[in-house]
VOGU-3710 file (C-alpha; in Angstrom, 3 decimals, decimal comma):
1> xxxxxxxxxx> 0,000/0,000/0,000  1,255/3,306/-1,312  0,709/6,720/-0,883  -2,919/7,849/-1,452  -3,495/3,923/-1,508  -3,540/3,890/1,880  -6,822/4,735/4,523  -6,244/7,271/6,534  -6,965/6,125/10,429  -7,884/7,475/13,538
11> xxxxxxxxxx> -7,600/5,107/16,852  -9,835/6,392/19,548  -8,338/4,943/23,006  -4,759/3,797/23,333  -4,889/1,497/26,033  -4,899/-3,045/25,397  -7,229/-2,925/22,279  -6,374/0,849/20,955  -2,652/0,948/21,289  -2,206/-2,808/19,845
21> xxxxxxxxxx> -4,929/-2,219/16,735  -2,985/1,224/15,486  0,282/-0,668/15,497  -1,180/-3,437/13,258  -3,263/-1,142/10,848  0,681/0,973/10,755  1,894/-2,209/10,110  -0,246/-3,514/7,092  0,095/-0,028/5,484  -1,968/2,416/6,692
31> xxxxxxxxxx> -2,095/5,827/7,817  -2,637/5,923/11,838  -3,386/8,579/14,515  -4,154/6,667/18,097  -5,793/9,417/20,494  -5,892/9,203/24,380  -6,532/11,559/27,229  -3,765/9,926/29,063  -0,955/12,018/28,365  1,997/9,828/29,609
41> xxxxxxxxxx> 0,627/7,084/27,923  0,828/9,354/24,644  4,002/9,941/25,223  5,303/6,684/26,182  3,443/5,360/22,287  5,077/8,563/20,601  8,509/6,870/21,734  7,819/3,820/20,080  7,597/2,129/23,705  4,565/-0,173/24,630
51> xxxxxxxxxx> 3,050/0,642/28,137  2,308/-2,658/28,758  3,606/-6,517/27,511  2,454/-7,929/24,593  4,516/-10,107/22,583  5,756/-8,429/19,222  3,612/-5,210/20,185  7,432/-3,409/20,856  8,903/-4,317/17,329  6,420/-2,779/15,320
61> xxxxxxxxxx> 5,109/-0,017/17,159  9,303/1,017/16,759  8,865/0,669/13,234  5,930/1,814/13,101  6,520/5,384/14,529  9,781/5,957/12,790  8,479/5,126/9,656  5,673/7,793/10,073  2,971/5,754/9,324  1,833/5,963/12,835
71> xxxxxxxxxx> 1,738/8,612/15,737  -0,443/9,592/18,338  -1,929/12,853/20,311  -3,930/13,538/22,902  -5,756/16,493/20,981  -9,285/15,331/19,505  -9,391/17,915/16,860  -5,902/16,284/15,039  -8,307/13,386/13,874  -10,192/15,696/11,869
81> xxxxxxxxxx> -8,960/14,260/8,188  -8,868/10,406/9,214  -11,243/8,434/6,823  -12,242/5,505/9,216  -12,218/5,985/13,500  -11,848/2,742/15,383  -13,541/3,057/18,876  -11,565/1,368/21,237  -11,782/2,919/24,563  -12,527/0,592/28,137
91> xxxxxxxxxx> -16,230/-0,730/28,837  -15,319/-1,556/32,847  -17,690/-3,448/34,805  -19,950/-0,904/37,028  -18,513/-0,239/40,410  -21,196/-2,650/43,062  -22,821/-3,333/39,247  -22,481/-6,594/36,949  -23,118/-3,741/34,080  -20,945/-2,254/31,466
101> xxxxxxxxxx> -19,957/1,456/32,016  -20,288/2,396/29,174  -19,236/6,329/30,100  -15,689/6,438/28,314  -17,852/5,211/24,952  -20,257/7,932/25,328  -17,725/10,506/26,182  -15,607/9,192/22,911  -18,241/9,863/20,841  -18,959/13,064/21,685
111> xxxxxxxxxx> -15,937/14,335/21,187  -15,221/12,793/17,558  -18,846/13,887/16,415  -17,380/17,379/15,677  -14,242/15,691/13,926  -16,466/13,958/11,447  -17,284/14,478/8,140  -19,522/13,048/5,582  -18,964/9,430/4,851  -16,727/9,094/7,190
121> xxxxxxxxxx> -16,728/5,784/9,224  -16,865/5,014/12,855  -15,927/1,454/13,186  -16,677/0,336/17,264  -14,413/-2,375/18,277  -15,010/-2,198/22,443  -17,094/-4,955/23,996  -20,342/-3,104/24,616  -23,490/-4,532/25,837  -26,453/-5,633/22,671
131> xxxxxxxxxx> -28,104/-2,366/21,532  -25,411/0,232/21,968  -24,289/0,111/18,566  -27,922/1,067/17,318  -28,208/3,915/20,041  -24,947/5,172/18,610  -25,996/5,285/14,963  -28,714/7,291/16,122  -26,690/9,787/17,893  -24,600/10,281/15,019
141> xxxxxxxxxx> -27,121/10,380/11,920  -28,763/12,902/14,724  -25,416/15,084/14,526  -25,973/15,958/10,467  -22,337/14,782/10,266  -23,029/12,734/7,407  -21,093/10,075/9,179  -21,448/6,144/9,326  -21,002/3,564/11,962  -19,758/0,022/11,520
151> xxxxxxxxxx> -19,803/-2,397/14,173  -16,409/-4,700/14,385  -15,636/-6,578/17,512  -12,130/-7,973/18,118  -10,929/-11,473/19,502  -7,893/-10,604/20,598  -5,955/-13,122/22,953  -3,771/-11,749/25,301  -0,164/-12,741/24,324  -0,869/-13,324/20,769
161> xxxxxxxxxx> -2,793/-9,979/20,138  -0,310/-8,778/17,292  -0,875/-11,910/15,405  -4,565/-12,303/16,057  -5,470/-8,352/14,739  -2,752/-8,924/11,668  -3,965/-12,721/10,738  -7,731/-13,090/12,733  -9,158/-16,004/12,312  -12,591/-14,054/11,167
171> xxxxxxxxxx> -13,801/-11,246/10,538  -17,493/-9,685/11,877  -18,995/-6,176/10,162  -22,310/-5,151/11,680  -23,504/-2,855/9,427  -26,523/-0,678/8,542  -29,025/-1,776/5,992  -28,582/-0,254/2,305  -26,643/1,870/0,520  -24,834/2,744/3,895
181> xxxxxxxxxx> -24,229/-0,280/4,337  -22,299/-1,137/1,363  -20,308/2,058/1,631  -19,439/0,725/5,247  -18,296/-2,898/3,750  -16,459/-1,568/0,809  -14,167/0,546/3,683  -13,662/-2,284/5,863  -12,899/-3,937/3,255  -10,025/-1,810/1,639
191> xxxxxxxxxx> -8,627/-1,921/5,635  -8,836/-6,041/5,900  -7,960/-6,420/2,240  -4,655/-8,397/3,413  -6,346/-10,388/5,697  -9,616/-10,762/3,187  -6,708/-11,884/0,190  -6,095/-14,957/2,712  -8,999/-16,359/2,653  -10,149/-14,717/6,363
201> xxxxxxxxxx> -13,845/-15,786/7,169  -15,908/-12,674/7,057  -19,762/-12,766/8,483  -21,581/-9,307/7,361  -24,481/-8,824/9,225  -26,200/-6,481/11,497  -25,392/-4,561/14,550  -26,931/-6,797/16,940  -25,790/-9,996/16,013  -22,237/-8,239/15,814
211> xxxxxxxxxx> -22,447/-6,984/19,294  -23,875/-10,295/20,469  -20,993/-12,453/18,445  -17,991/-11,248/20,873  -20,140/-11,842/24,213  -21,342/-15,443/23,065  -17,689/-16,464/21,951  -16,752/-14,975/25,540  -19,764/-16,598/27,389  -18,973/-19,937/25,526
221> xxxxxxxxxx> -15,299/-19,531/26,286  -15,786/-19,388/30,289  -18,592/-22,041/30,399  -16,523/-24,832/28,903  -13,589/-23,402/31,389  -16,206/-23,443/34,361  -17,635/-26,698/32,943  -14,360/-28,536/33,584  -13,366/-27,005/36,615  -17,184/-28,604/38,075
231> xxxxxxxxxx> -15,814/-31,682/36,821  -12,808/-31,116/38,795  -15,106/-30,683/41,996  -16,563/-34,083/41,326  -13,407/-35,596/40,909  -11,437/-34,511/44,021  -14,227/-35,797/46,137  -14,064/-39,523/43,751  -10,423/-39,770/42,980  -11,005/-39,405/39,298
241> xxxxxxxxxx> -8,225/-37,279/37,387  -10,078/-34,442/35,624  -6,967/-34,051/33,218  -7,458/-37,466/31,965  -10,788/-36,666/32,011  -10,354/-33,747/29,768  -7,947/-35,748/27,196  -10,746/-38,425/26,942  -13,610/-35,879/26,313  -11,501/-33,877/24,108
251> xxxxxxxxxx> -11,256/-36,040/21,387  -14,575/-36,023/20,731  -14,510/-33,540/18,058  -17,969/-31,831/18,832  -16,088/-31,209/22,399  -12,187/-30,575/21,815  -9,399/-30,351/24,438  -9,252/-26,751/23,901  -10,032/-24,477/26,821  -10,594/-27,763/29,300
261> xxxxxxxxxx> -7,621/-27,468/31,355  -8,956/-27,482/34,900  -7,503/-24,799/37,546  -7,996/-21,909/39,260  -10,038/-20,882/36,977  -10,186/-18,089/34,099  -9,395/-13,823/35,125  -8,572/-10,891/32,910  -10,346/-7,381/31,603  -12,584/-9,775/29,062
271> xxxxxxxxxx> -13,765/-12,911/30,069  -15,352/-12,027/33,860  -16,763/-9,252/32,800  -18,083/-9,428/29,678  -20,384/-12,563/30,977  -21,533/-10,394/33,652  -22,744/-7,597/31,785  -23,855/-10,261/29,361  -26,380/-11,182/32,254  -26,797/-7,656/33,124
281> xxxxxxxxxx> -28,219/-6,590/29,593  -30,186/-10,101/29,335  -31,977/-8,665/32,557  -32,865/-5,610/30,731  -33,992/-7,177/27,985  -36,572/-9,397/30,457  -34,834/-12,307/29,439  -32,012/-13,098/32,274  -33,697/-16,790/32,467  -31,443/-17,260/29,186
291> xxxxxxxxxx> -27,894/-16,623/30,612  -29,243/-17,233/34,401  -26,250/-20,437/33,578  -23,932/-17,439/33,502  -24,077/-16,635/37,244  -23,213/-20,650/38,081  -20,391/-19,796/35,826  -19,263/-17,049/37,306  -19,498/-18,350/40,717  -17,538/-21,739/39,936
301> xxxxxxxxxx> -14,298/-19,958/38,498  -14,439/-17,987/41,926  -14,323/-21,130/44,022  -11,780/-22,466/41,914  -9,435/-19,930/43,082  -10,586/-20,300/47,157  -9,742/-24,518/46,333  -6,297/-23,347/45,530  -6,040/-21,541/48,862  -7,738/-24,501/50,865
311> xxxxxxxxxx> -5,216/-26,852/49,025  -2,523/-25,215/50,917  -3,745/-24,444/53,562  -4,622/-28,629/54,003  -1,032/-29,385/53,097  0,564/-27,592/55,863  -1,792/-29,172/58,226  -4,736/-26,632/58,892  -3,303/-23,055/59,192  -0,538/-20,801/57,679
321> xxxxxxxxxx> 0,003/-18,480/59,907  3,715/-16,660/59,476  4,775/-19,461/56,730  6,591/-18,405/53,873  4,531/-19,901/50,808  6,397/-18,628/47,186  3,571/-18,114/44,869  4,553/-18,543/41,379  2,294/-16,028/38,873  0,824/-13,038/39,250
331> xxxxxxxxxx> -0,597/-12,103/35,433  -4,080/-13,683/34,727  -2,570/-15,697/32,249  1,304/-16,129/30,553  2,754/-14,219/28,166  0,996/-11,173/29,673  1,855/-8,464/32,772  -2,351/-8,216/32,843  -3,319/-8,784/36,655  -7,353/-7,495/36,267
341> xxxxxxxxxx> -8,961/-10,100/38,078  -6,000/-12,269/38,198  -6,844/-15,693/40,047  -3,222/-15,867/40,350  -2,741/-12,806/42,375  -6,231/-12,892/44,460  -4,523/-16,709/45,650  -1,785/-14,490/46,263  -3,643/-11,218/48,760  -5,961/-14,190/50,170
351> xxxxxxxxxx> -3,068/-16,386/51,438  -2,082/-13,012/52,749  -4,706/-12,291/54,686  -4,465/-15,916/56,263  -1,516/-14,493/57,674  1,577/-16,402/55,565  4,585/-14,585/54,375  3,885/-14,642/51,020  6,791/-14,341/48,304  5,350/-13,932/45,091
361> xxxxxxxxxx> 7,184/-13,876/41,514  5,959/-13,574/38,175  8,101/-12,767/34,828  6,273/-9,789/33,857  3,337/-8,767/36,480  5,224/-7,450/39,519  5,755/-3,788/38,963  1,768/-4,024/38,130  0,620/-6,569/40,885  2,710/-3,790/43,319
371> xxxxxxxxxx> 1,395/-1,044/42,695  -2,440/-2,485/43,332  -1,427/-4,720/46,381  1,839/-3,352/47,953  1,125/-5,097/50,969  2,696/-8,314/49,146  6,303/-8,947/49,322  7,849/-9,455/45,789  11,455/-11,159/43,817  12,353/-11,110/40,646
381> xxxxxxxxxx> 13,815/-14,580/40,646  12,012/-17,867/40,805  14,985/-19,199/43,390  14,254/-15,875/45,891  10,735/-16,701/46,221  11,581/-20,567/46,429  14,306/-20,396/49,703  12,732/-21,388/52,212  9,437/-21,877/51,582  6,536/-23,782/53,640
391> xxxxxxxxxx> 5,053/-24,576/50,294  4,993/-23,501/46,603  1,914/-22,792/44,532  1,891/-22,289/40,577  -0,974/-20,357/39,634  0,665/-18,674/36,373  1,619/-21,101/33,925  4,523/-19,326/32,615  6,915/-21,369/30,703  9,965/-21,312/33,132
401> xxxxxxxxxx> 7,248/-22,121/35,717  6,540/-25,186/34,012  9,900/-26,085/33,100  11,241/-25,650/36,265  13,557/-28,691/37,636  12,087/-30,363/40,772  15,265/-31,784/41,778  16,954/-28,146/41,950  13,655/-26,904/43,719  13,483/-29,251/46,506
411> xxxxxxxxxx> 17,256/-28,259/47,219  16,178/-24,200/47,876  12,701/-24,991/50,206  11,929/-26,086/53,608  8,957/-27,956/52,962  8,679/-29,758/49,715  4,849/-29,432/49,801  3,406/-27,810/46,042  0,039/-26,952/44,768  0,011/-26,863/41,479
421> xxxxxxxxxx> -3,359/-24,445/40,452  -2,713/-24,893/36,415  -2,265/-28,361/36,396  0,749/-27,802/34,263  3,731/-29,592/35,944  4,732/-32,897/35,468  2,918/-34,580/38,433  5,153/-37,656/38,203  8,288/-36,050/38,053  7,789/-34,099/40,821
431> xxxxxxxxxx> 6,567/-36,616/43,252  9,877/-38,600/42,281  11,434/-35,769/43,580  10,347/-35,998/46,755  7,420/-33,366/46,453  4,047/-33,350/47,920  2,249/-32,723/44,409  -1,509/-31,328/44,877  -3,306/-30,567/41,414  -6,379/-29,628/41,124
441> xxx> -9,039/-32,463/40,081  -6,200/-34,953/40,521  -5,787/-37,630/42,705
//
């Protein structure tokens, strides 16, 4: 793409979703312009330096930016010009609320309205409750701006986020009926045309169904994780091993081993959330019977992380009161310095709270897990956090976690007691060792 080949862009939040979609538009060709309020986060992107991890989100926001294809501001007005404006800004869960906020949406809108100009596209790409997409097309065919709006949700998975907005594995438009709507397509389109020249499944349809595709995918995502975490209930109380359990299942094909790993259980800024403002809108609709499953959900991936606790709290013989327990993870998942409703790191403050000396480690999530709980003591090394320890608990399955030698572990703690909340070591190995092994769902 060259010269006036390219679409001009405008990226309307910088933060996960904004910052990690401008780099990838930059990178396929495009013109970009990210926008945030939050200055140091402008200026941290202007450098060509990501404010958080994401694997390959570094290398080409750098060549990104010093190629010019890409810079960002923290004045609204400098959008003025772009052709298409991807809304990417936060939808938080409602503080005492299952409900979206959907306040930093609103307040987005708003302030583009006066930047647009006719046939210009808004393309939405935050998670936003059924319905919002149509109350925004109002608002802006109210405004006399002449302006469009296109409804594109993203899958992104943390950790592979780069790869997933470069090569998705589909593509959803919601669009408006008509005319408008085939001026909408033909401008996603031109922006997806690499992706679209692969052979990328793309579902046009309207905004509601678009809106409703990334909450289902999400919904379905934490039921089969919730599903196999009840199974691992029922199998610590028969003796059955729910990772077998999940291999044997999984190869049905209507099931698949995918997303069956038993643990403590699923976190992050998507996955809780989203379902619970899934059941929040269903309410509002009058039909919360349909999701009601959503709640049992919810509430099984929360006990999954208060097992976890229990588990060590049983293996050092009913209390852990001033014991030094090393708690390996703090991000909700690997590959990823996200702690927003980390199980990892709630294991972490609860054990805490019991009154052990926790020692907690993670590759990437300290600075962040520090700043929200500094009440936690912290090391940067997997052998700090191991010295002495009462007991060890994985509940990050980061590869060095995984990897790590049991023989060479035993040789730094006190107590070779370990709880493994991921269900990701090598069980044998381990008890070979000499270690207590504890997973969860296994015998």
């Amino acid at each position: 793409m060259k010269g006036d080949d390219r679409v001009k862009i405008s990226v309307i939040g910088c933060g996960y979703l904004g910052a990690v979609h401008a780099a990838s538009m930059a990178e396929l060709g495009h013109d970009v312009i990210g926008f945030d309020v939050d200055e140091a986060k402008i200026r941290s992107l202007s450098a060509g330096e990501a404010p958080f991890f994401e694997p390959g989100l570094p290398e080409i926001l750098k060549s990104a930016t010093a190629s010019g294809r890409l810079r960002f501001t923290s004045d609204v007005t400098e959008l003025k010009g772009a052709k298409v404006h991807f809304l990417a800004v936060g939808t938080p869960q409602k503080a005492g609320e299952y409900a979206a906020d959907l306040t930093y949406v609103d307040l987005a809108v708003e302030s583009l309205i006066p930047q647009l100009s006719e046939g210009d596209l808004l393309v939405g790409k935050s998670t936003v409750p059924v319905g919002t997409a149509a109350r925004l097309a109002a608002r802006i065919d109210a405004s006399g701006s002449g302006a469009l709006l296109a409804w594109n949700p993203e899958f992104l998975r943390e950790g592979f986020a780069v790869k997933d907005t470069i090569s998705p594995d589909r593509l959803v438009y919601g669009i408006p009926e008509g005319e408008r709507g085939l001026v909408a397509k033909a401008l996603l389109d031109e922006i997806y045309a690499t992706a679209l020249s692969n052979d990328t499944p793309l579902v046009v349809t309207d905004y509601a169904t678009a809106e409703l595709v990334k909450v289902s995918a999400n919904a379905f995502l934490a039921t089969k994780i919730s599903f196999i975490n009840a199974m691992a209930e029922i199998a610590e109380v028969t003796g059955a091993d729910v990772t077998q359990l999940a291999d044997a299942i999984g190869f049905d094909a209507r099931i698949g081993r995918r997303f069956l790993n038993a643990g403590v259980g699923f976190g992050g800024g998507c996955l809780p959330k989203d379902i619970r403002a899934f059941s929040a809108r269903a309410e509002e609709l009058g039909r919360g019977e349909s999701v009601a499953f959503l709640k049992e959900v919810d509430a099984i991936n929360l006990r999954r992380r208060q097992r976890a606790v229990d588990l060590v709290v049983e293996s050092l013989g009913g209390q852990v009161y001033q014991k030094k327990i090393a708690v390996l993870g703090l991000a909700f998942k690997p590959d990823s310095d996200d702690i927003r409703d980390s199980p990892a790191l709630d294991v972490a403050v609860q054990l805490h709270g019991l009154g052990a000396e926790v020692v907690a480690t993670d590759p990437e999530a300290i600075a962040n897990s520090a700043r929200k709980h500094p009440q936690l003591s912290f090391t940067e090394t997997v052998e700090d956090a191991l010295h002495g320890a009462e007991a060890v608990v994985v509940v990050t399955e980061w590869k060095e976690f995984r990897e790590l030698d049991p023989v060479a572990a035993k040789a730094l703690v006190a107590n070779a007691i370990v709880i493994d909340g991921r269900n990701c070591l090598d069980a044998e190995a381990w008890r070979a060792a000499g270690w207590t092994y504890r997973g969860m769902g296994r015998p």
